[in-house]
N, C-alpha and C positions, 0 to 999 in steps of 0.2 A: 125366138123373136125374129122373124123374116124379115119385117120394113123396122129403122129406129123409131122411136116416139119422139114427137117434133114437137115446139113448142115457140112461141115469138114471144120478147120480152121489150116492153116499151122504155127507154131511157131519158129523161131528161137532160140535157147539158150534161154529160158524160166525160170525164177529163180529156178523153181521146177528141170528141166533138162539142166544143162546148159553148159552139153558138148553134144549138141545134137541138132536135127531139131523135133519138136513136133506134131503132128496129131493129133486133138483135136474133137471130134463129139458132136455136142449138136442137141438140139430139143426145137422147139415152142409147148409149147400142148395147147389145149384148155385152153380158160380164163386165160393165161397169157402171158403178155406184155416181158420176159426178158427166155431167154434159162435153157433149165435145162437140166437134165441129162447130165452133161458136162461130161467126158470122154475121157482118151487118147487113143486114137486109134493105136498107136504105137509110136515107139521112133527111129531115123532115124540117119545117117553119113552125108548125102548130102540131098539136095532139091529134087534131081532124083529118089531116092530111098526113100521121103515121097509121090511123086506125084503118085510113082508107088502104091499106096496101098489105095488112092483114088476113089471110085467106078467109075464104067463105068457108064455113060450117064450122071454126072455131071457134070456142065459146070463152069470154073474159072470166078469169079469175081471179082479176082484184091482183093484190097485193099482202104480202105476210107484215106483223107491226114488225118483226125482225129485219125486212128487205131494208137495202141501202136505202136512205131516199131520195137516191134519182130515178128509181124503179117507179115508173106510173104506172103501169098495170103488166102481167102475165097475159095470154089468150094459149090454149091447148085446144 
């Protein structure tokens, strides 16, 4: 694997930020199983204005019934 696999994860009120919608960026890098470089990608008012700063050509994946529920949505 040359580049890691990138992925943005939207948070709601996050303990860390919890007057706010979270945008959160990790990476799989080679030889390992569990994300790193986690990173806030920014800090947001609305869900409208975290979706807006989500790259182009990423496509939403919802969320798993297991995800915490401050997880709004995945985009890979």
């Amino acid at each position: 694997m040359d580049e890691p696999f990138c992925g943005w994860t939207i948070y709601y009120r996050p303990l860390d930020f919890p007057h706010h919608y979270a945008v959160r960026m990790w990476r799989l890098v080679e030889d390992s199983a569990v994300p790193q470089h986690y990173l806030v990608a920014g800090l947001y008012d609305t869900l409208e204005e975290a979706r807006m700063d989500i790259p182009v050509g990423t496509i939403c994946v919802g969320r798993e019934e297991a995800d915490d529920p401050i997880i709004v949505e995945t985009w890979l």
